[in-house]
C-alpha positions as CSV (number, residue, x, y, z in Angstrom):
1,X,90.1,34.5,70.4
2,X,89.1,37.6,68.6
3,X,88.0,40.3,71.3
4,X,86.4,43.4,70.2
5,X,86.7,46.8,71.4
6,X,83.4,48.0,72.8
7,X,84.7,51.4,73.8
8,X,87.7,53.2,73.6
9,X,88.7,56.1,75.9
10,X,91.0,58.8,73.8
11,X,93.7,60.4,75.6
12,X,91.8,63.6,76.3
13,X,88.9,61.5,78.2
14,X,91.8,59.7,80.6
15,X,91.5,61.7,83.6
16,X,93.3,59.9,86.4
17,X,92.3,61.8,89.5
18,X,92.6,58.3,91.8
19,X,95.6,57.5,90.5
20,X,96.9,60.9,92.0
21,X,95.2,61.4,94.9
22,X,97.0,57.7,96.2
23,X,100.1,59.1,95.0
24,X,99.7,62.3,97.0
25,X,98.5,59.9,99.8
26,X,101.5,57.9,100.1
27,X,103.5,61.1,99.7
28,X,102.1,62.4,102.8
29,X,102.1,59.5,104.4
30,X,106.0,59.2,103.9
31,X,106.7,62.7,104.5
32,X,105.3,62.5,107.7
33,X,106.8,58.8,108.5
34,X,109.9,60.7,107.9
35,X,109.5,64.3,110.1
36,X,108.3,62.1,113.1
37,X,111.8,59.8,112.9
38,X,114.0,62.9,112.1
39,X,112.2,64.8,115.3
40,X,112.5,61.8,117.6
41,X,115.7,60.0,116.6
42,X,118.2,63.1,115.7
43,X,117.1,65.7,116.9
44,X,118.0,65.3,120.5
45,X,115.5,64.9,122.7
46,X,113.4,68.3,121.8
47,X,110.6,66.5,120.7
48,X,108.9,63.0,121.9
49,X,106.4,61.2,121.2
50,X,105.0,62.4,124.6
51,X,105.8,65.3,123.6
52,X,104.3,65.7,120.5
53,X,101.0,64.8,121.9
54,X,101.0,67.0,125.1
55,X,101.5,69.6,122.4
56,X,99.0,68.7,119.9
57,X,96.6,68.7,122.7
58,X,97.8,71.9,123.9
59,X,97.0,74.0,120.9
């Protein structure tokens, strides 16, 4: 099986924007997994999930 190369893409022409913006994504999504549990488990009752959206609605 002798497969040909149709196109090849140099190193200058790789640009991987999709690959970063999931990586950011996930990022995100895990910093803000983890500030919700810090607020609501250790921090001692100042801020709730009822809390959190009283005040989000609040302004």
């Amino acid at each position: 099986m002798d497969s040909q190369v149709s196109r090849e893409i140099s190193h200058d022409e790789y640009d991987p924007w999709g690959t970063l913006a999931l990586v950011a994504l996930y990022f995100l999504a895990l910093t803000l997994m983890w500030l919700f549990t810090y607020f609501v488990e250790f921090v001692g009752n100042d801020l709730t999930v009822f809390g959190t959206i009283v005040s989000v609605m609040a302004g």
